[in-house]
C-alpha positions as CSV (number, residue, x, y, z in Angstrom):
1,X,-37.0,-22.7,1.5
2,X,-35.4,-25.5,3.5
3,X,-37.9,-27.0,6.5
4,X,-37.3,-28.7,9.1
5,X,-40.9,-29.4,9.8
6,X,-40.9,-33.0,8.4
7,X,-37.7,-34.1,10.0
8,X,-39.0,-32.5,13.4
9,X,-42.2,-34.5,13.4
10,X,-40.6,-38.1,12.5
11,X,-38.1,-37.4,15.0
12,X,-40.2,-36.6,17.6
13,X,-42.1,-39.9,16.6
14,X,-39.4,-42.4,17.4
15,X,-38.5,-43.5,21.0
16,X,-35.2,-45.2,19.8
17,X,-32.3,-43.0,20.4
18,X,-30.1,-45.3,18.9
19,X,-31.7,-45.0,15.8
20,X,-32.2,-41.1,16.2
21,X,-28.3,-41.2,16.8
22,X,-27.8,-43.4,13.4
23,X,-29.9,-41.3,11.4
24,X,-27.8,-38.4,12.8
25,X,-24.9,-39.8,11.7
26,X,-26.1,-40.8,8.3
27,X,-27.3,-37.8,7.5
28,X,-24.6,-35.2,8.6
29,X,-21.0,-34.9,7.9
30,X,-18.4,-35.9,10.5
31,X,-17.9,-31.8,10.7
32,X,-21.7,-31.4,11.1
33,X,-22.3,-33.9,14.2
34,X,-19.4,-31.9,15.8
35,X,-20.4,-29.4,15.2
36,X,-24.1,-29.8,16.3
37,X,-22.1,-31.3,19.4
38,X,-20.3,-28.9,20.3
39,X,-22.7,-26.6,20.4
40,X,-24.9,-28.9,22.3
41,X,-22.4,-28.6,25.0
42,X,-21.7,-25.0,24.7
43,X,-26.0,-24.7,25.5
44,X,-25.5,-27.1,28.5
45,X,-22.0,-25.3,29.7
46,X,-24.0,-21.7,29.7
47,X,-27.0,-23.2,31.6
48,X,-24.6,-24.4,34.4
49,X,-23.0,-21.2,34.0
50,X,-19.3,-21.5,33.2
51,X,-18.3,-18.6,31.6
52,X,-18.2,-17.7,27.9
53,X,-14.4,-17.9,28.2
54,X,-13.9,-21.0,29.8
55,X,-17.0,-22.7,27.4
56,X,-14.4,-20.8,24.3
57,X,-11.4,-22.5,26.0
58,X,-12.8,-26.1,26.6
59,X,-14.7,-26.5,23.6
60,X,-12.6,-24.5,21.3
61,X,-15.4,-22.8,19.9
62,X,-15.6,-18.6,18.9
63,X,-17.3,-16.0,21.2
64,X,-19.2,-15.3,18.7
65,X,-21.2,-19.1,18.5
66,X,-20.9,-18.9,22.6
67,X,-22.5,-15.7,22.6
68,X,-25.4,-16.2,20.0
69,X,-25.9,-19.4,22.1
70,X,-26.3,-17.3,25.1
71,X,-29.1,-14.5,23.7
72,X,-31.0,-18.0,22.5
73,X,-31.2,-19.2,26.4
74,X,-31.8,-15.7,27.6
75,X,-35.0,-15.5,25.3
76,X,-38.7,-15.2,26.9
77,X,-39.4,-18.6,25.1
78,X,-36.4,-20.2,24.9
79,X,-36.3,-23.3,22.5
80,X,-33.1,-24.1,24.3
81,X,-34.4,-24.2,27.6
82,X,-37.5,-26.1,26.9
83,X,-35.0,-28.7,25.2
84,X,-33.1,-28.6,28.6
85,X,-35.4,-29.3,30.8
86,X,-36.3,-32.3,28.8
87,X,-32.7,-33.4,29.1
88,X,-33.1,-32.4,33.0
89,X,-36.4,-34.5,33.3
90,X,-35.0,-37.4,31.8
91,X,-31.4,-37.5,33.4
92,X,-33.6,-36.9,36.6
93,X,-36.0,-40.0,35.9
94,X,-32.9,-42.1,35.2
């Protein structure tokens, strides 16, 4: 029922990330962008690999999320790693 389609393709259209960052904030809870944070980093801890403990420990987050976050970045076709190595290329270009 709920798409993300639309919100995908205007993101992906604006090269401000100040504004992505505002609309972020606007449009989630102070729980949500935490969340979505935190889980950001749990993505980036597991690509470095730091253990599912230590990720648990640091960002206080459940096996559970740490682990489902980890069968995402073991996938053939990873969304997550695709995502990363733009974040690589970028930091890189920097």
């Amino acid at each position: 029922m709920y798409k993300l389609d639309e919100i995908s393709a205007t993101l992906s259209k604006i090269s401000d990330p100040d504004l992505i960052e505002d609309f972020l904030n606007s449009i989630l809870t102070a729980q949500e962008v935490v969340d979505l944070s935190s889980r950001w980093e749990l993505v980036k801890l597991l690509e470095k690999g730091v253990s599912q403990r230590n990720i648990a420990k640091k960002l206080h987050l459940s096996l559970c999320k740490i682990t489902r976050g980890s069968r995402e970045l073991k996938k053939e076709d990873s969304a997550f790693k695709k995502v990363l190595s733009v974040l690589q290329t970028k930091t890189v270009k920097r």
